[in-house]
N, C-alpha and C positions, 0 to 999 in steps of 0.2 A: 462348536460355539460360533455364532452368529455374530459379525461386528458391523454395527449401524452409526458411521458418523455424517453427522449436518453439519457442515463448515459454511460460518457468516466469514464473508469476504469483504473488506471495506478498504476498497485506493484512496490513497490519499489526495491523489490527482481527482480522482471520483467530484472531492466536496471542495477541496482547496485548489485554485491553477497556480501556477507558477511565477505567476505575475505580484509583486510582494508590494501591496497598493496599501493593504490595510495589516490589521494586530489582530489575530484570535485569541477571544479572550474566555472561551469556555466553549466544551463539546460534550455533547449528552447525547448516548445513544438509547432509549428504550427501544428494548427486545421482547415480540410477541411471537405467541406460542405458534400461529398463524403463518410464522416467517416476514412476514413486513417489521419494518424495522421505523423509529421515528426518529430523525436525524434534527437535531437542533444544535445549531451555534451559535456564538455572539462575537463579534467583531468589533472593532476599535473604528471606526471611519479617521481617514487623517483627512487631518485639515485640511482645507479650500478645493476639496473633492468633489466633482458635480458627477459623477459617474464610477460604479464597481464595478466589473465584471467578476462572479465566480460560476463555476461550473454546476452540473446539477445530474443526476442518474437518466438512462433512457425511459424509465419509465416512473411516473412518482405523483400524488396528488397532495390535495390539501395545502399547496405550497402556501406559505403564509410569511409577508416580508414588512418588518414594524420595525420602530425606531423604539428605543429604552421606556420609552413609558406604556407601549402598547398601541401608540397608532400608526395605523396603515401610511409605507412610503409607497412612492410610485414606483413601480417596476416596468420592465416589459422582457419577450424571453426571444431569442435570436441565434439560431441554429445550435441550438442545444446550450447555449448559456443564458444564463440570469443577468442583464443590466439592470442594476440596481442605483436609485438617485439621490442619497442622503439629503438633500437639502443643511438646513442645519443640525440636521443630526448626527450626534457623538457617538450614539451608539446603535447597529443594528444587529436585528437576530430575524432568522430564517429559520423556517422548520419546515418539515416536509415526511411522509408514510413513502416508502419504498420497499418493494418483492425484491427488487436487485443485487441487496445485499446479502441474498441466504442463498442456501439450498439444501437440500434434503438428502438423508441415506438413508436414514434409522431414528433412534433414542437420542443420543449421542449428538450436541450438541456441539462444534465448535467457536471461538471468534479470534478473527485475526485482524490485527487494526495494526498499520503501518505508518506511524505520525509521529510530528515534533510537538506534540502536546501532550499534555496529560490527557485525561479522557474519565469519562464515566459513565459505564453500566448500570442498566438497569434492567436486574433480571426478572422473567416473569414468577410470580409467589409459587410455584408448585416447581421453582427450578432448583437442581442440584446443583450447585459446584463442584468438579472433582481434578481441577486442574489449575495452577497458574506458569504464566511462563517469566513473570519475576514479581517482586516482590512489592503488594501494591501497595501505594499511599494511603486507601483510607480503605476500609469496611464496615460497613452503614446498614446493616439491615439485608435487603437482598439488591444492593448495589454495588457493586467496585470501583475505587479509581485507582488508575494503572499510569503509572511514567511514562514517557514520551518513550520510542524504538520501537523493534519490532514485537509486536505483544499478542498473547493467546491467551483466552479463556475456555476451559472445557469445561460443560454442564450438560445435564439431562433435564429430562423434564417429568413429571407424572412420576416420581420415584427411580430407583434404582434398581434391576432385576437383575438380582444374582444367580437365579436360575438357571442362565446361560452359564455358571462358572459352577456351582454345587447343588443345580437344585432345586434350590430355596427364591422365596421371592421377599424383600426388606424396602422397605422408604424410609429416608433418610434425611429428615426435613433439612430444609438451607442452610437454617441458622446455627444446627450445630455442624454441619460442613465447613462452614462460614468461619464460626469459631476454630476450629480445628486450622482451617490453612489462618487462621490469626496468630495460631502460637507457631507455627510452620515459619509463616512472614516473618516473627519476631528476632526467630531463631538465624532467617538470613540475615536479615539488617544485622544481626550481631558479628555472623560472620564477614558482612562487607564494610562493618565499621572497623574489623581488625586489617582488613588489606591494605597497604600502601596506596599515601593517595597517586595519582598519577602527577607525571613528571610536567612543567610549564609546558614544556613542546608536545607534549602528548593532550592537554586539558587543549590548546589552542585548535591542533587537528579538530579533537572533538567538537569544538568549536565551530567551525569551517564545517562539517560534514551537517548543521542546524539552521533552519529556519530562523535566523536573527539577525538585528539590524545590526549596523557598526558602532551605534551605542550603546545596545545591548552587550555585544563581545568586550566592548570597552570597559564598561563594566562589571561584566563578571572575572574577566583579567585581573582587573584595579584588585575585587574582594580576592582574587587567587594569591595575589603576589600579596595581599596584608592578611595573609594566612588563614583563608575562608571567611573572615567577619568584619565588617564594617558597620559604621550607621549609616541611612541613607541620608543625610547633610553631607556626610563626609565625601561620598562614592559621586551624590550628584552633584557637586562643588567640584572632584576632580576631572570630573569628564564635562564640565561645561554645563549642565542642562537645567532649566529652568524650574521649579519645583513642581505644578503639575504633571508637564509632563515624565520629569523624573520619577511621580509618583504612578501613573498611567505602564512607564515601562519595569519598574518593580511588581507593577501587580501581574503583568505579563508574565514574566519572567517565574512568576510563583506558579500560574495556573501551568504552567510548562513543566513546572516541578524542577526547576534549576534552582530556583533561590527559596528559603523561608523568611517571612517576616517576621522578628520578634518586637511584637511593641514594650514598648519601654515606657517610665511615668513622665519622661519626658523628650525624649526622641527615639522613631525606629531604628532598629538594627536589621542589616541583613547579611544571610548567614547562607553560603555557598552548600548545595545539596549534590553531591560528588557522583 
């Protein structure tokens, strides 16, 4: 038997530096069959910003850098980083096609994504799933989104040959794969809804080892100790902060897959995601 894996590799140092300037506010990766990979985020600009730095692959085209409504900011690119110039802009997104993130062995697809975010895949139509390495947030057709830690996707492409195992040769379209690791996913969520939550000094660790600000930690503390649920009037009254941007850092906080929003008929709730 013959084993052929293709492991996408993606640093998180790669797309984010270290420098915590701005908010990631969504990450999409489309995945071609080709190996280039299309890398899109969107970012929070904070206030009275006249300069970004974020990082970029050795090798990448099409870079493409707008403000929220689609048009083009000024950029310029400086030994191997992006300065980015928001002007008044609240919100930027960057995209870019990159070979960097793949490589090849066989059939056998893998991806490994190391981030404080949530994330989301997008597979190519002729792809297999036949792996997760936890349990993801949502499943949409032939995309994933997966929790923030350390995360793996296994997929094929062009079907599945079992011939290597009895023989025989079978394709096994996406969607019932898809469906299959759904009731799989179900099954775990069930099991880690029955586990003990973690103890204060343990959720805080966890805490400290995240990508978040000290009003973020402050709030998801606040909803820990009121026993995972609060509204957010409540949460952004106790830690001081103003309404937008208390709304700005819940919505953070959701694409990160720490908190859920429940709207309510007359005020949100938010609801700690363990």
């Amino acid at each position: 038997m013959r084993t052929r894996t293709i492991t996408l590799i993606l640093m998180t140092l790669l797309l984010f530096p270290a420098v915590r300037a701005y908010s990631i506010s969504s990450l999409l990766l489309t995945v071609y069959s080709d190996g280039y990979v299309k890398v899109e985020y969107e970012i929070l600009s904070p206030e009275y910003s006249s300069q970004i730095e974020l990082s970029l692959p050795e090798h990448y085209e099409n870079l493409i850098v707008e403000d929220g409504d689609g048009n083009p900011l000024d950029f310029r690119l400086e030994n191997g980083s992006l300065l980015v110039y928001p002007g008044e802009a609240g919100v930027i997104r960057v995209s870019y096609y990159t070979p960097d993130l793949t490589s090849k062995e066989g059939i056998l697809w893998k991806l490994n994504l190391s981030t404080n975010h949530s994330f989301t895949v997008v597979f190519p139509e002729n792809a297999v799933v036949v792996d997760l390495s936890d349990v993801p947030l949502e499943i949409a057709g032939n995309s994933i989104t997966m929790p923030p830690g350390n995360q793996s996707v296994s997929y094929t492409l062009e079907g599945v040959t079992s011939g290597d195992y009895e023989g025989k040769t079978s394709y096994i379209p996406v969607l019932a794969v898809l469906g299959l690791l759904g009731s799989l996913s179900y099954l775990l969520w069930k099991m880690k809804r029955g586990k003990k939550p973690p103890s204060r000094e343990e959720y805080m660790e966890r805490l400290n080892n995240l990508d978040l600000t000290e009003d973020e930690k402050r709030a998801l503390i606040y909803l820990f100790d009121r026993g995972g649920r609060a509204s957010q009037a409540e949460v952004r009254e106790a830690i001081g902060l103003p309404k937008t941007t208390a709304w700005r850092m819940f919505r953070r906080l959701e694409r990160k897959g720490l908190v859920k929003v429940l709207k309510g008929s007359k005020e949100n709730w938010v609801e700690l995601r363990f």
